[in-house]
C-alpha positions as CSV (number, residue, x, y, z in Angstrom):
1,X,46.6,-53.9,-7.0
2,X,47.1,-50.5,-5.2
3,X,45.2,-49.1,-8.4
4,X,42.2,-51.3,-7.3
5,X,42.4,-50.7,-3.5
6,X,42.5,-47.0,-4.2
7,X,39.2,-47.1,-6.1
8,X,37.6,-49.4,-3.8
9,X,38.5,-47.6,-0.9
10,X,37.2,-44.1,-2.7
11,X,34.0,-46.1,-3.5
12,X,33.0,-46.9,0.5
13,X,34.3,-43.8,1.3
14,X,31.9,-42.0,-1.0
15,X,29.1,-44.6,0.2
16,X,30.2,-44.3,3.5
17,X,29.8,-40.1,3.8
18,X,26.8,-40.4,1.7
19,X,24.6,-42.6,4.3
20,X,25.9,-40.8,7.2
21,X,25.0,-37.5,5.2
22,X,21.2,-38.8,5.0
23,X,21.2,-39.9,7.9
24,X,21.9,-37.0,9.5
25,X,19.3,-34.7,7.3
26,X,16.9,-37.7,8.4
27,X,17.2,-37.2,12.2
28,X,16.9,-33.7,12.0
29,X,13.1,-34.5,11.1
30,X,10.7,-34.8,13.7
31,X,9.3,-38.4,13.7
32,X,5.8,-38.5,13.0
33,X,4.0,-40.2,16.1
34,X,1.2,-40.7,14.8
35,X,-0.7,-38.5,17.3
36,X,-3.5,-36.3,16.1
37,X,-4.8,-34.7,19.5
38,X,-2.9,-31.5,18.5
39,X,-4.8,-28.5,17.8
40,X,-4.7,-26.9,14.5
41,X,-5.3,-23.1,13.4
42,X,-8.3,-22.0,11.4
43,X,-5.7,-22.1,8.3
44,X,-5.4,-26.0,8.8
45,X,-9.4,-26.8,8.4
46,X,-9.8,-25.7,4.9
47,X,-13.7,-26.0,6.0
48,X,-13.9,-22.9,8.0
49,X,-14.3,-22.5,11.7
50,X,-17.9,-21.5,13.1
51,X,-18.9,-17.5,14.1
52,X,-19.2,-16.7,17.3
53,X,-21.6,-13.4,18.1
54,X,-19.4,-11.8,21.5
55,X,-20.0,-8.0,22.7
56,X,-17.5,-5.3,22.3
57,X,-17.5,-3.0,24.6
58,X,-18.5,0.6,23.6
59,X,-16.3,2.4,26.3
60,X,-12.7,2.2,26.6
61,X,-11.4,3.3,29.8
62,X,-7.6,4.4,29.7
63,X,-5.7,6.8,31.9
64,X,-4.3,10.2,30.7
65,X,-4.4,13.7,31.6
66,X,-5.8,16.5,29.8
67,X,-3.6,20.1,29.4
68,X,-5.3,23.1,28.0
69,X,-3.6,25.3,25.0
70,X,-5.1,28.5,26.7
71,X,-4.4,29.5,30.0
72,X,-6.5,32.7,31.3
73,X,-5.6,35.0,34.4
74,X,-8.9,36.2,36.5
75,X,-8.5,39.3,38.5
76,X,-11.1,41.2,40.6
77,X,-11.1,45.4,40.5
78,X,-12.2,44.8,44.5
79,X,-10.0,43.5,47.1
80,X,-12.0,41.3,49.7
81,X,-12.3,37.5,51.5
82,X,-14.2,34.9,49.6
83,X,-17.4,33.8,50.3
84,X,-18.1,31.1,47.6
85,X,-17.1,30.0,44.7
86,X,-19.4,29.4,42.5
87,X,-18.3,26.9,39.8
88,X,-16.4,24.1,40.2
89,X,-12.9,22.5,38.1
90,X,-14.0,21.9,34.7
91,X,-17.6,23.6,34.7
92,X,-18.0,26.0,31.3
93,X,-18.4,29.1,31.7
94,X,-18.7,32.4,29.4
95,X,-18.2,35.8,29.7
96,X,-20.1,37.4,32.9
97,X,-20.2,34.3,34.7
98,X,-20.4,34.4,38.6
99,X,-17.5,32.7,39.5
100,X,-16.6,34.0,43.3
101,X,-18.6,36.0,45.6
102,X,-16.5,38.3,47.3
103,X,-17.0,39.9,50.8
104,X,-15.4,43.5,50.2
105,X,-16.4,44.8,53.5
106,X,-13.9,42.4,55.3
């Protein structure tokens, strides 16, 4: 009889770890609630989703700063005060441009 009570009680055991075993994996699921109000992506409607036509914008503003490679030294052969200058920061200029007048009486 301890033969049979053995196997019997390996049996429900067995049974026993089995259904708690599924029904663990079972309530680790998400029941379905039957609600369908959720959104989906454009890779759930195998359909498509319409085109929209919307502007993009042809200037980008974004701050920075600009440094130069070249840095140049002006001197003057005359010693005097200033009275103008004559270009302004970030004007081109070239060679024999006016870029100070320069008072050498003074």
């Amino acid at each position: 009889m301890s033969t049979l009570f053995t196997e019997r009680f390996h049996a429900v055991a067995t049974s026993l770890t089995l259904a708690i075993t599924v029904t663990i994996i079972m309530g680790c699921h998400a029941p379905d609630t039957g609600d369908n109000s959720q959104t989906t992506s454009p890779a759930d409607n195998p359909q498509g989703v319409p085109v929209e036509q919307t502007e993009i914008p042809r200037l980008y503003v974004s701050p920075g700063s600009i440094v130069s490679s070249q840095e140049f030294r002006v001197t003057s052969t005359i010693s005097g005060f200033i009275q103008e200058i004559a270009v302004r920061e970030g004007d081109r200029i070239k060679t024999g441009d006016l870029l100070v007048r320069i008072d050498p009486s003074k």
